[in-house]
N, C-alpha and C positions, 0 to 999 in steps of 0.2 A: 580332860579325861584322855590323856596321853595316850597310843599303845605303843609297849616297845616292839620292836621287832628283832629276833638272832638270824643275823643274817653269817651264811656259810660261806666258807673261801672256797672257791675254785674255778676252772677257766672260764673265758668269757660268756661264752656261747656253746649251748649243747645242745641241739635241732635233729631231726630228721631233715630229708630236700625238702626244698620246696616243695609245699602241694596248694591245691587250690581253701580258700577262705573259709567255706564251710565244711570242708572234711577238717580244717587246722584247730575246730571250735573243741573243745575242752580238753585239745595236750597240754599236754604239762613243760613249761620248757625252764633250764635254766640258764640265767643270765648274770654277764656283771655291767651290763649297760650304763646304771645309774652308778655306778661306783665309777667307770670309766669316766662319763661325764662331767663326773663332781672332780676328778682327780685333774682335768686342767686347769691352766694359767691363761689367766684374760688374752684376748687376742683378737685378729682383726674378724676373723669368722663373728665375735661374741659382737663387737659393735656395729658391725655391718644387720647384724638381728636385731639390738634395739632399735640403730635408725629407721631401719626397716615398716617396722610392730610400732615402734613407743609414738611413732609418730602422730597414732590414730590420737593421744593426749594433747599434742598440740590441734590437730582438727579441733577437738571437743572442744579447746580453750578457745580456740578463733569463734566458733558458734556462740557459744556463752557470753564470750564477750561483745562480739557483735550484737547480740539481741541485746546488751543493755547498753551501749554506747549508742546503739540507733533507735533506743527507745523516743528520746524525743523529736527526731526527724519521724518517727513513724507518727508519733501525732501531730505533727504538722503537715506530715504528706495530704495533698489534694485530692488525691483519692481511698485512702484510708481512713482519715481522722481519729486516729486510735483515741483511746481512753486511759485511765492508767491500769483500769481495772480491765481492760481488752488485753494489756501488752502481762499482765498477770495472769492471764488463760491462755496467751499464747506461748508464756515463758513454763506455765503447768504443761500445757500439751506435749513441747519437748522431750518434758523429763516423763510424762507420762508414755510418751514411744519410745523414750529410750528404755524403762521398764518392762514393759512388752517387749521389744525387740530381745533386749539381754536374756527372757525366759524364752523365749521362742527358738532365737541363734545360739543360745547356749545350751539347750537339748540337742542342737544339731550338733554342735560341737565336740560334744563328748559321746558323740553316735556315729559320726559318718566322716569325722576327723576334725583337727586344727585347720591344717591349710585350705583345704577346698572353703570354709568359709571367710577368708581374708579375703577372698575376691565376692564373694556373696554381696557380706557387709559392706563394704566398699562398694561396692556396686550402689547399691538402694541409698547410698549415703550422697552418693556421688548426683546421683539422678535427683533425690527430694531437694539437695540446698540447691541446687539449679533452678530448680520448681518455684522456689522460694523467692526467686525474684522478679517473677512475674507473677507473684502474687495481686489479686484485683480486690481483695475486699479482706473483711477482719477472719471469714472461714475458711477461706482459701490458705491463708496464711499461716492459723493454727493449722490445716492440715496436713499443708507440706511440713511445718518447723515439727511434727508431730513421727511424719515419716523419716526425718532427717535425721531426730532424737533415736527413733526405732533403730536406724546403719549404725550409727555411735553406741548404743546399747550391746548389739551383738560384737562390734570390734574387741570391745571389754573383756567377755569372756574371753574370746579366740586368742587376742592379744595376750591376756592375761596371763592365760593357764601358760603357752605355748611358753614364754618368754621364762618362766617359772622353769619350765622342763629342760631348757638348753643352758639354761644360768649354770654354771657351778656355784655349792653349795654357800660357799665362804663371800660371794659376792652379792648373792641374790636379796640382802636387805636392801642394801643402799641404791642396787640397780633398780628394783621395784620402786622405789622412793624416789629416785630422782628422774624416770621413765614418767610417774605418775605428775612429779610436778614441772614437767616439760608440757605439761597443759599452759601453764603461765609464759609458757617461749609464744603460745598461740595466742593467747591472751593479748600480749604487745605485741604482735603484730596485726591482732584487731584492732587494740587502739589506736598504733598508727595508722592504718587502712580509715577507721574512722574519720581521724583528723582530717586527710587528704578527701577524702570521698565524701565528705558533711562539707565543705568549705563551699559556701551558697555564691561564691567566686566563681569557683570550678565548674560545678553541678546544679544543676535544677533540684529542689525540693522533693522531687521524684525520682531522681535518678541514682543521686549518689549513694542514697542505702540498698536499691537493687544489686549495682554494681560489686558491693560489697558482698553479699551472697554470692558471687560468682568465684570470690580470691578461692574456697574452701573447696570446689570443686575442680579449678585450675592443679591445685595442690595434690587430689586423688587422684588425677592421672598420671601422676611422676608416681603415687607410692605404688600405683599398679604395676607400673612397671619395676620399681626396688622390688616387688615382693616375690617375681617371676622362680629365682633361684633360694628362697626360703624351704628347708626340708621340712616332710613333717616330724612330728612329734615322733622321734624313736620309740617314748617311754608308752605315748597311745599307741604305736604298732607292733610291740612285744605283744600289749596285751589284748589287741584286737587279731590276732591270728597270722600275724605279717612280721612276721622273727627276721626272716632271712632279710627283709629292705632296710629291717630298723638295721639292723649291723651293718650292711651297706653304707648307710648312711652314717652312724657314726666310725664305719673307717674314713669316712670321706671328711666327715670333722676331726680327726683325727690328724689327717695328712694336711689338710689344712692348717690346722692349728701347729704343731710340732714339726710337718714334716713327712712323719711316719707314723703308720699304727704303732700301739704302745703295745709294748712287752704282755701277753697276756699270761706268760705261762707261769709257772709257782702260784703263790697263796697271797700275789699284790693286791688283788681286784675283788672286793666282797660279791658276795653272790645270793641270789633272791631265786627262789622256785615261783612258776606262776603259772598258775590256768588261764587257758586263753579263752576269750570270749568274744563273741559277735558285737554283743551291746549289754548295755545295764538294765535291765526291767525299770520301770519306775516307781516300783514297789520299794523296791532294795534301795533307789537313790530315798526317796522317803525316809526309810527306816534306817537311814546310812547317817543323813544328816540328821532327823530330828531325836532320834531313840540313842545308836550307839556312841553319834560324835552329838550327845544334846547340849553338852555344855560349851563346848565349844558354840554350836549354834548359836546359841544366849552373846557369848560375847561377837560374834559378828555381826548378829543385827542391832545388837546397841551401837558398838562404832557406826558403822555404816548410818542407822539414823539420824544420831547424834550428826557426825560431820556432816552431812547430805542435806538437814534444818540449818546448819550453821553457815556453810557456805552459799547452798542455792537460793537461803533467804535475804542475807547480807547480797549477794554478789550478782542477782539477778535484778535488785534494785538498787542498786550504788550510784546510776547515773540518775534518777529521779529525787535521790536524797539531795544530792548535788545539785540538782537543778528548781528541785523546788525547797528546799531549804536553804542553801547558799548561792542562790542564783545565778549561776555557773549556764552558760549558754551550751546548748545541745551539742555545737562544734567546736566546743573545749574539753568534753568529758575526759575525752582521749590523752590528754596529757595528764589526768589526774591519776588516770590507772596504770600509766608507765610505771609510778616507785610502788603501784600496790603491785603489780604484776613480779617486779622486783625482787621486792619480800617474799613471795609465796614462791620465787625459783629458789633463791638462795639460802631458805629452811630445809629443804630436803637435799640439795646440794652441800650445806654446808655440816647437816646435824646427820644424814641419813648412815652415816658408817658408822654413827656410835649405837646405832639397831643394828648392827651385826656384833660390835664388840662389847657396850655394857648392857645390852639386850632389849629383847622385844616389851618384856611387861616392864622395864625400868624407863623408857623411853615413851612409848604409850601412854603413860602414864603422864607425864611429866609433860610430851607435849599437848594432850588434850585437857590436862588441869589448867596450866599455864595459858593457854586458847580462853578456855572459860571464863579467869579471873578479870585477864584483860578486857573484855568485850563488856566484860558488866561495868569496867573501869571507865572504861570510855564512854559506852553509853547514858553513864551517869553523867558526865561533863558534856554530851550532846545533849540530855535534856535541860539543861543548864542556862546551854545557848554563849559557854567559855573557847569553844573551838571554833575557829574559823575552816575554810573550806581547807585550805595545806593543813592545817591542824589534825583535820579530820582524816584526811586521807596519811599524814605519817603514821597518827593511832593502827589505823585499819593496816598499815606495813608492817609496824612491829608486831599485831595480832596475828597475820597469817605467816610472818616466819615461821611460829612454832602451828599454829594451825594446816597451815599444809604438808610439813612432814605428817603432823596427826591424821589428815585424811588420807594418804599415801598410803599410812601404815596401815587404816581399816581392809582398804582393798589388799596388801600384803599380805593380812591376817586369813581373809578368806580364800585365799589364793593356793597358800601353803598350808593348811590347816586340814585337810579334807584328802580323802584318796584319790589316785589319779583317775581314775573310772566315774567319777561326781564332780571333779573340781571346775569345770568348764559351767557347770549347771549351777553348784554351790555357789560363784561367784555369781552370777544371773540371780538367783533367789534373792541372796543377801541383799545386792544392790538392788535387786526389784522392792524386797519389802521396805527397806531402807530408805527408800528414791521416794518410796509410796508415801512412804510416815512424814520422810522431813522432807523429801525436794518438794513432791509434786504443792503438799499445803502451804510449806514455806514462802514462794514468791507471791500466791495469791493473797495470802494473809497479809504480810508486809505490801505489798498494794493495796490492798484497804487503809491498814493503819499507816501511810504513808497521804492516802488522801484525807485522815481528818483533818490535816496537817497539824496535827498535836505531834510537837517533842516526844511528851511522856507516853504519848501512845506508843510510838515508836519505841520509844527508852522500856517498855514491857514487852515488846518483840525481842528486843536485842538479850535481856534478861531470861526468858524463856530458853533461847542459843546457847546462853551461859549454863545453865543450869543442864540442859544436857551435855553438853561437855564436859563438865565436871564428872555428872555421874555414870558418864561414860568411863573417865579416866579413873572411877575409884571399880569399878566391872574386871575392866583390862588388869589393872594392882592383884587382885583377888584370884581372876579364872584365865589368863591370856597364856597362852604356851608359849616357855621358853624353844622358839625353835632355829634362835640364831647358830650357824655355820653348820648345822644339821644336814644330811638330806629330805628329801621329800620324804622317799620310805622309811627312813625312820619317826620323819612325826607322823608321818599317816599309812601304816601301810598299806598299799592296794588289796582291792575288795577281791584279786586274784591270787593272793597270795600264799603259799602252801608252806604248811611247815615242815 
């Protein structure tokens, strides 16, 4: 349910001074802010923000990956003795604080700004996987991995929206997609850290998987520091009452980027009218997402569940498949997950620019059909008992090529899909409901049906995956907005928006 918007030409910025926040609450100002933004050419300002932001995706991937590469040192640890079905409720707890978190961080985010909560998130991110290694028993463990999910959940939003608003328009598919699967840069170097840190050489039985919770935290105090000179969101302080910084700020990307402010005067630079506002009621976000943008809503919580069951089920147990069906020792998982980590960077690195150029629903489509067909492929020759442990693991490489750009693109979709005054929060719902449906059940489930040790119990898990993936990918064909090279304002316009 598309809306278009006619946007007007003319100069940049047309303000009153300065005054203070709450006298600035329902002027009307006009801008060409986001026309400026979109109108540059990649530069070092633009990479310096994803390394920045995208980072928080490699943390997420080290986490992930850690909790399934030290699955079996956790049950053998001396003082744990995990279960499979413990390491199942601590890999739910996770994703169940990352779902929380991303509802909780991401009303702040679109309330009280982007930047002030990069340091938030990161903060509580930083603190709980530290927590986490002095874990003493199986509740301690879910607790912290619970709070650690919660920092990872809010990064999402903040990360999200923010990186979305400074992108220009003609890049922001492939950057979204290949920021999203820089999860899998984190991924391999959990499983190297793995390697190195499980070798019963090196480390005591107890030692080496704590150690490893410490890399992820080592890591967030370098991005605290990258994050220091990140601006905020221009496109949030037009519309929160603070005109006069946003323009500040983008002359400063500006000169950055070119050089010089860019020519504003004639009819180059479209222009948007907008009321300004303190915050969003939660009424309006409500009836923002579920009433006026309903359909849209529908397709972003099917992707999101769909990929959310398919990967956090698969990928939260891959080192148990491994280790209890192909008898794969606890301190080798790690090289099995190097070519999967592999696969899942070089789908959205290699496919993500054909989502800007042959488009969102044509791509969409294509890689969550294609994700689907193979997983049932494969999981049919695993119940079979035809693949050996490489067998298994090049399947699972060539499955998440196309699966990882597919789950990229979910978080894309809700990203850019929604107005800017909800999108910080819309991303938080979606991935909450989504996390709720398929993450949090998904690794519990497949730890149960991994301890029948039935194949075909399994081979009905991996089919389940399948099947939403498909009917994911036949959702996106039907209802997915073409919003490739677009602006924001034009697939969404702001709930401030004046005609």
């Amino acid at each position: 349910m598309q809306q278009a918007m006619e946007l007007q030409q003319s100069p940049a910025l047309n303000v009153a001074p300065a005054v203070p926040v709450a006298a600035a609450r329902d002027r009307v100002v006009e801008t060409s802010i986001p026309a400026r933004l979109d109108a540059l050419s990649w530069s070092g300002f633009h990479t310096r923000v994803v390394l920045a932001l995208g980072i928080t995706w490699i943390l997420d991937g080290l986490e992930v990956t850690l909790a399934g590469a030290l699955s079996g040192a956790l049950k053998q640890s001396p003082t744990l003795h995990f279960s499979n079905l413990d390491l199942g409720i601590a890999n739910s707890a996770y994703l169940a604080g990352a779902v929380l978190g991303a509802l909780g961080f991401g009303w702040l985010t679109d309330r009280i700004g982007r930047k002030k909560l990069f340091f938030i998130t990161l903060a509580v991110y930083l603190t709980a996987t530290a927590a986490t290694a002095l874990s003493w028993n199986v509740a301690s463990y879910a607790l912290f991995r619970f709070l650690t999910g919660a920092g990872i959940g809010g990064e999402y939003t903040a990360i999200n929206s923010t990186i979305q608003e400074l992108v220009p328009a003609r890049y922001r598919g492939w950057t979204d997609l290949v920021i999203n699967g820089s999860f899998w840069i984190g991924a391999a170097m959990g499983a190297v850290a793995a390697i190195v840190l499980l070798d019963p050489a090196l480390f005591g039985p107890d030692i080496g998987w704590r150690l490893a919770y410490l890399i992820g935290a080592a890591i967030g105090l370098v991005v605290l520091l990258m994050r220091m000179w990140i601006p905020e969101s221009p496109r949030w302080l037009m519309i929160h009452g603070r005109p006069e910084q946003a323009h500040a700020i983008v002359d400063d990307i500006e000169r950055s980027v070119i050089g010089h402010e860019q020519d504003q005067s004639g009819a180059r630079f479209a222009k948007i009218r907008l009321r300004m506002r303190d915050h969003t009621p939660i009424s309006e976000v409500v009836h923002t997402l579920f009433t006026v943008y309903r359909q849209r809503a529908l397709v972003g919580l099917v992707l999101m569940s769909a990929q959310a069951f398919f990967y956090n089920a698969i990928f939260f147990t891959f080192a148990l498949v491994l280790t209890d069906f192909y008898g794969i020792s606890a301190d080798h998982v790690g090289w099995y997950i190097l070519p999967f980590a592999a696969g899942n960077f070089l789908g959205p690195l290699l496919l993500g620019r054909l989502f800007d150029t042959l488009g969102r629903r044509t791509m969409i489509m294509f890689t969550y059909g294609v994700s689907g067909l193979l997983l049932a492929l494969s999981g049919y020759l695993f119940s079979i008992g035809v693949l050996s442990a490489q067998g298994q693991t090049i399947a699972w490489m060539v499955i998440f090529f196309f699966a990882s750009p597919a789950a990229s693109a979910a978080y894309l979709t809700v990203s850019e899909t929604f107005p800017l005054e909800v999108r910080a929060l819309a991303i938080a719902v979606f991935y909450a409901i989504g996390t709720g449906i398929g993450g949090v059940i998904g690794p519990a489930l497949f730890g149960a049906l991994i301890d029948t040790g039935s194949r075909t119990s399994v081979f009905a898990g991996y089919l389940l995956g399948s099947v939403l993936m498909i009917a994911a990918a036949l959702v996106a064909w039907r209802y997915a907005v073409a919003a490739e090279r677009k602006s924001l304002e034009h697939v969404a316009r702001p709930l401030a928006f004046m005609e």
